[in-house]
C-alpha positions in Angstrom: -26.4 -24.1 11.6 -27.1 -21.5 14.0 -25.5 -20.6 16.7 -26.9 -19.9 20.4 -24.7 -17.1 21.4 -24.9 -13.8 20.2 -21.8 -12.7 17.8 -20.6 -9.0 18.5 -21.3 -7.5 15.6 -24.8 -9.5 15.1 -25.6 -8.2 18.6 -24.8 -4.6 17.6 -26.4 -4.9 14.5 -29.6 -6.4 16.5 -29.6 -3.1 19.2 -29.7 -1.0 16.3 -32.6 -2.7 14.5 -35.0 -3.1 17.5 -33.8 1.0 18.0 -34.9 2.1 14.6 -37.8 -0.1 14.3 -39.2 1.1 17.6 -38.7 4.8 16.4 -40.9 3.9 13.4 -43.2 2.5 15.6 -43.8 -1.3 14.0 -44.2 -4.8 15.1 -41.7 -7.3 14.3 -44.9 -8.9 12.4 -45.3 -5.2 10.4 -41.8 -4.9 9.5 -41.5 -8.6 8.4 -44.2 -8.0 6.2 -42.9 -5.3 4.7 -39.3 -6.7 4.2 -40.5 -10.1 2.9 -39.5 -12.1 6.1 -41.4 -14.3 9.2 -41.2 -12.1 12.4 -39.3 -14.9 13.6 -36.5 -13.9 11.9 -36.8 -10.4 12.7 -37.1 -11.6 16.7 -33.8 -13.8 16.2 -31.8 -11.1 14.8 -32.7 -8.1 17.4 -31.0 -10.3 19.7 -28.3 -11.1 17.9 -28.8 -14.6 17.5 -28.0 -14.7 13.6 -26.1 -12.9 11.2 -29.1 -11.2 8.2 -29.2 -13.0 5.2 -28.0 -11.8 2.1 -29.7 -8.2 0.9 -31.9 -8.1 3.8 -29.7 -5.2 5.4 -30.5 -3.1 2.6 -34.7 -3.5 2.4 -34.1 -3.2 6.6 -32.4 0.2 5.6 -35.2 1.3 2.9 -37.9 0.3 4.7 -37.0 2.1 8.1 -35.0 5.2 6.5 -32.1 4.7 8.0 -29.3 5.8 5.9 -27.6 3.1 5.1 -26.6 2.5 8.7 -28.1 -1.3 9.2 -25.8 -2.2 5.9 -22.9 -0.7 7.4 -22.8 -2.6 10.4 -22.8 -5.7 8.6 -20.2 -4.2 6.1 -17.7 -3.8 9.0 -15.0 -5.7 10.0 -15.7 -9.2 11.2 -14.6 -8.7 15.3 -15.0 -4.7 14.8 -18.8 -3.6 15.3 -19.2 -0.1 13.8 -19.3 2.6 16.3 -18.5 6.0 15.4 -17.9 7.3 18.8 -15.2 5.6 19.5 -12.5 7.6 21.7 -9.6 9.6 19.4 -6.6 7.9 18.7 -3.0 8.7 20.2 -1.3 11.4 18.8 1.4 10.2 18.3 0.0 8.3 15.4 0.3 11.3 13.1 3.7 11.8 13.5 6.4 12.9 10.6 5.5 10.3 7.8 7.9 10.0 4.7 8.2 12.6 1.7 7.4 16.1 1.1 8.3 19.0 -1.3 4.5 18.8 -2.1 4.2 19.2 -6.2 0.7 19.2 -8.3 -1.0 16.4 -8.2 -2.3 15.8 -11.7 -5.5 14.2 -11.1 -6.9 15.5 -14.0 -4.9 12.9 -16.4 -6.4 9.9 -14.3 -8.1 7.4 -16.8 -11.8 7.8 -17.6 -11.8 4.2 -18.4 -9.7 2.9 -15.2 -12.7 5.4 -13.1 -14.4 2.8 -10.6 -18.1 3.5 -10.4 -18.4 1.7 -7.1 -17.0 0.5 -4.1 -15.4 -2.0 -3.7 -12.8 -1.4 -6.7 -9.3 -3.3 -6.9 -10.1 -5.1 -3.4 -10.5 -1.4 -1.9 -13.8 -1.3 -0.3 -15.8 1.8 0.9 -13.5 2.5 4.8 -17.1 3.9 6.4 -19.6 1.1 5.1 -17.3 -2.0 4.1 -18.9 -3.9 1.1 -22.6 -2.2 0.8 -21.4 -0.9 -2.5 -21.2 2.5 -2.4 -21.4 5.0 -6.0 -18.2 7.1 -6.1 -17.9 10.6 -7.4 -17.7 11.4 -10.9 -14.4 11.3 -12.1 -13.8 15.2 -13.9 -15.7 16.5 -10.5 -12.4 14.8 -8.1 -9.8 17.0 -8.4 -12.0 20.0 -7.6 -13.5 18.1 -4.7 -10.0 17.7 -2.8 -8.7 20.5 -3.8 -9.2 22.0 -0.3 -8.3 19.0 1.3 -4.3 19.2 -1.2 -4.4 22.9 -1.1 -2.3 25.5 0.6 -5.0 25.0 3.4 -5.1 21.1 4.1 -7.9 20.2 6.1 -11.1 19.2 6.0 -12.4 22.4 6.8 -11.2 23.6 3.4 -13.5 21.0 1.4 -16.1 21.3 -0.5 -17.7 17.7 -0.1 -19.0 15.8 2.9 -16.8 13.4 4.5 -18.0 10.3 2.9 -18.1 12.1 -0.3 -14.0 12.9 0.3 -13.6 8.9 1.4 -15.0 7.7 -1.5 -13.2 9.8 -4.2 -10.1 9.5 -2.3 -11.0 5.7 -2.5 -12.2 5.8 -6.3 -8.3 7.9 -6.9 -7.0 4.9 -5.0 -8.4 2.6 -7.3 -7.7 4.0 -10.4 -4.2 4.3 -9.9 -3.5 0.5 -8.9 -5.6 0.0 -12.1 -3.1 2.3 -14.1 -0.4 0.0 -12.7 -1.7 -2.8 -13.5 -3.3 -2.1 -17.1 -1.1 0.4 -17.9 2.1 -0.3 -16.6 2.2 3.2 -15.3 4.3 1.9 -12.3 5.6 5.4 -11.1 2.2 7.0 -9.5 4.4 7.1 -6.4 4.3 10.5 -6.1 0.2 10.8 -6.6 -0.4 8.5 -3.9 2.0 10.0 -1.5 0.7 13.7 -1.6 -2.9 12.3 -1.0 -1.7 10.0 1.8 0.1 13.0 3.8 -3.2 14.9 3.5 -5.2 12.5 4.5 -2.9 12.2 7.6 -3.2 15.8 8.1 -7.1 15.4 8.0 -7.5 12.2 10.0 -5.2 14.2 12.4 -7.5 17.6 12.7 -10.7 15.1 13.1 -8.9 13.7 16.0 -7.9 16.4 17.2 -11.8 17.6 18.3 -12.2 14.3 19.6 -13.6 12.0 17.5 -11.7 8.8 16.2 -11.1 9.6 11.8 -12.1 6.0 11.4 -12.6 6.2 7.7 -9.7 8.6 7.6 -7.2 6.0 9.0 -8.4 2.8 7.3 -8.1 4.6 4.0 -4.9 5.7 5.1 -4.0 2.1 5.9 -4.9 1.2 2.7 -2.6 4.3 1.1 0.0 3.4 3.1 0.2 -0.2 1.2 0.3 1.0 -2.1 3.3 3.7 -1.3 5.1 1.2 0.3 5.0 -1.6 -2.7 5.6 1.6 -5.0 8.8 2.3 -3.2 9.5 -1.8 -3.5 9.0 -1.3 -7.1 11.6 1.6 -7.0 14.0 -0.3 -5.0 13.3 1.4 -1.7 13.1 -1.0 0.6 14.2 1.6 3.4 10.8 4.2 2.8 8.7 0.9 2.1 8.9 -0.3 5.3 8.7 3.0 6.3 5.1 3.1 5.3 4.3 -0.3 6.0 5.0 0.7 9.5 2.7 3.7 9.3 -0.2 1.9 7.9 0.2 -0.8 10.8 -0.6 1.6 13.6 -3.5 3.4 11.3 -5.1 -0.4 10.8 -4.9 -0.9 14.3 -6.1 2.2 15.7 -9.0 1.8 13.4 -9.2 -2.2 14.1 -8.5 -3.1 10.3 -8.2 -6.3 10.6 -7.7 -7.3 6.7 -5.5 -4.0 6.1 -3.1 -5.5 9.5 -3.0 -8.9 7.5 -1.8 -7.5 4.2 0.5 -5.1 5.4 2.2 -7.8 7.6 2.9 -10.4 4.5 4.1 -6.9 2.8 6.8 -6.6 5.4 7.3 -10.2 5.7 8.3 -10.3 1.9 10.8 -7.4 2.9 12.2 -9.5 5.7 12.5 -12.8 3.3 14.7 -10.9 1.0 17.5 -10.6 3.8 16.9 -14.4 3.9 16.2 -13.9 7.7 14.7 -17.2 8.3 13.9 -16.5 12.1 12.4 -13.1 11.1 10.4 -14.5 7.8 8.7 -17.1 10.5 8.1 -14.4 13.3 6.3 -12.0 10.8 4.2 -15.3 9.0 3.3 -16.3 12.6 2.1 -12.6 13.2 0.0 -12.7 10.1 -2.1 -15.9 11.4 -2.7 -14.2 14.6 -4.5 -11.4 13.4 -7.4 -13.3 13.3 -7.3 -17.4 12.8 -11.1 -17.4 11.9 -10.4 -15.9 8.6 -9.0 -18.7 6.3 -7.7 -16.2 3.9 -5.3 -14.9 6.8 -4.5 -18.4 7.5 -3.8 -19.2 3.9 -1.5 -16.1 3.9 0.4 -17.3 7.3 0.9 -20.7 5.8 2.4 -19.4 2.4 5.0 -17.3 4.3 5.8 -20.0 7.1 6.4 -22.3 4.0 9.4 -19.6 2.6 10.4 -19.1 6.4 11.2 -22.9 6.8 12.1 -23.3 3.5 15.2 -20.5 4.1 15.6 -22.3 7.6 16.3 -25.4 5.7 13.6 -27.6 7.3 12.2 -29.8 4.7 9.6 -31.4 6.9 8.1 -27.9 8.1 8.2 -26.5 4.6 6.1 -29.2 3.2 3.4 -29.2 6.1 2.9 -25.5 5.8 2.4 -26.1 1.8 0.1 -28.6 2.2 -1.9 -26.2 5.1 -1.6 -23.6 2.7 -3.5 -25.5 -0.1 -6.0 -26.6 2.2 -7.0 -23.5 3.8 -6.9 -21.6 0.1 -9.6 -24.7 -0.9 -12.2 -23.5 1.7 -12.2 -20.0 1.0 -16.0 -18.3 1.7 -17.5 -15.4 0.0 -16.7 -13.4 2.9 -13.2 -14.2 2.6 -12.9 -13.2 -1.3 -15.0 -10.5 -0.4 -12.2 -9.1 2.0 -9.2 -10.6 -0.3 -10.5 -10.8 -3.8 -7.0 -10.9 -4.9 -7.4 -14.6 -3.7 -10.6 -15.8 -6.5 -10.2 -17.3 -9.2 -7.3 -17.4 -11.7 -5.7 -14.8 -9.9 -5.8 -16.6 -6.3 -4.4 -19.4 -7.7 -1.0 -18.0 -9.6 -0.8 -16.1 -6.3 -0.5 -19.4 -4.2 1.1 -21.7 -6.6 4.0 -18.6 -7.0 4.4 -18.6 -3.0 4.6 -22.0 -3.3 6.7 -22.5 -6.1 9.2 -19.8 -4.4 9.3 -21.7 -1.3 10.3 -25.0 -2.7 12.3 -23.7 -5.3 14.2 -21.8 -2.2 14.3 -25.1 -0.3 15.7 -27.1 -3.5 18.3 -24.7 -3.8 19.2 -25.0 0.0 19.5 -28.6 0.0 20.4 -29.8 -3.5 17.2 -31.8 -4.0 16.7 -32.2 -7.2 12.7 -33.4 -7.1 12.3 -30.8 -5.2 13.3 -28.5 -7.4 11.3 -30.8 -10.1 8.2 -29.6 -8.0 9.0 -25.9 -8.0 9.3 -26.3 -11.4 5.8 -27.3 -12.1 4.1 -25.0 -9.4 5.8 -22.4 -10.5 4.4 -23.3 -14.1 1.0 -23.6 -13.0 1.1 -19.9 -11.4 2.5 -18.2 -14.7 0.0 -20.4 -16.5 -2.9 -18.6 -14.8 -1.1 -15.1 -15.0 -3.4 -11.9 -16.3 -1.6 -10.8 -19.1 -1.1 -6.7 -18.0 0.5 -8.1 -15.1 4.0 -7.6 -16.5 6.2 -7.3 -13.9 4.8 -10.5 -11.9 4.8 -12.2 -15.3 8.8 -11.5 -15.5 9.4 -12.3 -11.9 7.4 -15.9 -12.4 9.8 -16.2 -15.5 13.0 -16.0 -13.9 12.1 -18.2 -10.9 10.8 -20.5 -13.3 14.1 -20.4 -15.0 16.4 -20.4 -11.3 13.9 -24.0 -10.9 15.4 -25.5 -13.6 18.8 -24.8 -13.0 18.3 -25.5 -9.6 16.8 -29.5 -11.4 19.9 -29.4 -12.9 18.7 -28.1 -16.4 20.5 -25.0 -17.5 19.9 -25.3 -21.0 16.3 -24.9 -19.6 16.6 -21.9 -17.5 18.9 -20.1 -19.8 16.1 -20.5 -22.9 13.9 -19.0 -20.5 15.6 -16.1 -19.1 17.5 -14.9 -22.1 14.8 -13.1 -23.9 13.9 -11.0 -20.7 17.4 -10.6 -19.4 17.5 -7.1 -20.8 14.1 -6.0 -18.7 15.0 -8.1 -15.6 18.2 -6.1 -15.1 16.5 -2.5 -16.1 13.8 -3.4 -13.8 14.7 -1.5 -9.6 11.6 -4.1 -8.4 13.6 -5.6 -5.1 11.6 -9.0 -6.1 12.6 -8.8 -9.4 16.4 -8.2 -8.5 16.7 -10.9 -5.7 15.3 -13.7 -8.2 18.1 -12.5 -11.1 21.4 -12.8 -8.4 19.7 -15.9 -7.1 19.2 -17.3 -11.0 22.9 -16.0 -12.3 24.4 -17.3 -8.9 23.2 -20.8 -9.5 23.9 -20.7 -13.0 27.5 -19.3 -12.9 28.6 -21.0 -10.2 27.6 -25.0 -11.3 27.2 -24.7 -14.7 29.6 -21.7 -16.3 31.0 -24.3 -19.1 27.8 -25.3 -20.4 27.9 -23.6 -23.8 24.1 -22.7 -23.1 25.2 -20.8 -20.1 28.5 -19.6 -21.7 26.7 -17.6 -24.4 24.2 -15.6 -21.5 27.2 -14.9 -19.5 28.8 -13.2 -22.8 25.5 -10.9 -22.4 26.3 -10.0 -19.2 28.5 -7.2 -19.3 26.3 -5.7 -21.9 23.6 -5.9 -19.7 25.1 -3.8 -16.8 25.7 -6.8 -14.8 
């Protein structure tokens, strides 16, 4: 069903149609014709009436030689029409970030195979024109394309590529590295990611400086920002990790970014959650849903973490309603949500949501005793590592030990010691601050109410030998 107002960024996408059609001099009938539509439809979308079906961007752009432009509009941010122009950002925004004692970067050992031909790659999609699907550089060409930009000489001005040709092989780098992570279990590119983000700064802060908002600049930056900070997680950092969530909130909002602002939010809410902050956990979750309540995978996100923020708080009832809101909202996911959180489709969605909510009621069994509850944690938690990619080791051994700290917490140690045993030895050589909250949480339960079950009395025997 249509709708009889104008949306912003149908309306801005409606100016610049009329605009470019007028400067090729055609009808609304002529260009119809051309682009397989009635001029109805051409009428109603100059003024802003609809949003373009499917593709239609595209033939709009071929047709009237526009660059790509009419695509990128609709590519943009839901409630952030693409403009350019927009005034520069505060200063301030490019202040001291962490690291330095710049070393070489090393692209030059990045996977062939992990290269991303296009954009989107990995949920990362193109920071100038959204989802349109733009080709990236080739891969042996990347390291001599930002050279200038790493050098001695940071700076765009030292480049040898156009901007968008810098975005997207700084994107396609991006890419490839979370892909290394997650294939590869190369979980230390920590130091790759970091040199690039401080010279993108330094860019996005000389494009500023002559005026001109670094949109692109800061929304990849936003998205750089994300990956150091859950690299530093990984390393047990929690102090620099929030030191570059914090960053990349103020480059998503200078650039409006409204899905980078969501994701970096429920990355510092799962910071806050693991001082089991209860007050905190729920102030950050709320935060998350007001970025933008139209967007059912924010919503779905803002439920998940309300769940673990009343399931610290102890409240049974608000834990449960936030579960089932969850579940709801993750059912009516659109294509343009999965298209802005892919993470969320399929298989993958799934063990995502059924782990938040097997974490929250497994946290609120072990608050109150309740053993059904803790009977339900159990089997969500199940039905996540179920539907777990296999190269995902790390989440795979975290789902393992909360499935195991579920049993105990149902009053089955002999259970959750069969389960953790054989990956005690890389639970407690993993730093991942997840990873280490769910091992004191599972040897806490298991020590303390069950040390003279035989079961339990062998693993504690493996303790010391463990470095616990």
């Amino acid at each position: 069903m249509e709708t009889a107002q104008p949306v912003e960024s149908w309306a801005e996408f409606g100016r610049r149609l009329r605009a470019r059609r007028r400067q090729a001099g055609l009808t609304q009938s002529q260009l119809g014709v051309k682009v397989g539509y009635h001029h109805s439809l051409i009428s109603r979308l100059e003024a802003g009436l609809r949003e373009p079906p499917a593709g239609l961007a595209g033939r709009l752009d071929s047709v009237l030689g526009t660059g790509g432009e009419l695509a990128a509009v609709v590519a943009a941010p839901r409630g952030t029409p693409y403009r350019p122009d927009r005034p520069p950002a505060d200063p301030r925004l490019f202040a001291p970030v962490p690291g330095g004692g710049e070393t070489a970067l090393g692209l030059d050992l990045l996977d062939p195979v992990l290269w991303p031909s296009r954009l989107p790659a990995e949920g990362l999609a193109c920071p100038l024109h959204g989802t349109v699907g733009c080709a990236v550089p080739d891969r042996a060409g990347t390291p001599g394309l930002l050279k200038g930009l790493t050098g001695p000489q940071d700076g765009f001005g030292g480049t040898t590529g156009s901007e968008p040709e810098l975005l997207h092989a700084l994107t396609a780098v991006l890419a490839c590295l979370i892909r290394g992570a997650l294939h590869r279990a190369v979980s230390d590119g920590v130091t790759t990611v970091e040199r690039l983000l401080r010279a993108l700064v330094r860019w996005a802060e000389a494009v500023n400086s002559t005026g001109r908002l670094p949109y692109g600049q800061l929304r990849l930056a936003a998205q750089y920002a994300q990956v150091a900070g859950r690299l530093r997680m990984q390393r047990g950092q929690s102090g620099i990790g929030m030191a570059w969530f914090g960053h990349g909130l103020g480059w998503a909002d200078a650039a409006d970014d409204v899905p980078a602002r969501a994701t970096l939010l429920s990355d510092v809410c799962a910071l806050v959650r693991l001082d089991r902050d209860a007050g905190s956990t729920l102030a950050y979750a709320e935060a998350i849903g007001a970025v933008d309540p139209g967007r059912r995978w924010v919503v779905t996100l803002s439920h998940l973490y309300r769940a673990r923020g009343h399931a610290l708080g102890h409240d049974v009832a608000e834990c449960r309603r936030h579960i089932a809101l969850a579940r709801r909202a993750f059912a009516r996911l659109g294509h343009r949500d999965l298209l802005e959180a892919p993470w969320l489709s399929g298989a993958e969605g799934e063990m995502r949501v059924e782990s938040a909510i097997g974490g929250a009621l497994r946290d609120l069994a072990a608050a109150t005793g309740d053993r059904v509850t803790a009977r339900r944690a159990v089997d969500a938690t199940a039905r996540s590592r179920a539907r777990l990619p296999p190269p995902m080791r790390e989440t795979g051994l975290l789902l393992t030990l909360r499935l195991a700290d579920s049993w105990a917490c149902a009053g089955d140690p002999g259970a959750a010691v069969a389960l953790a045993a054989p990956v005690l030895d890389e639970a407690v050589s993993s730093r991942e601050l997840m990873i280490n909250a769910e091992l004191r949480g599972l040897h806490g339960r298991l020590l303390a109410r069950w040390g003279d079950v035989p079961e339990v009395r062998e693993y504690r025997e493996r303790l010391p030998a463990a470095g616990i």
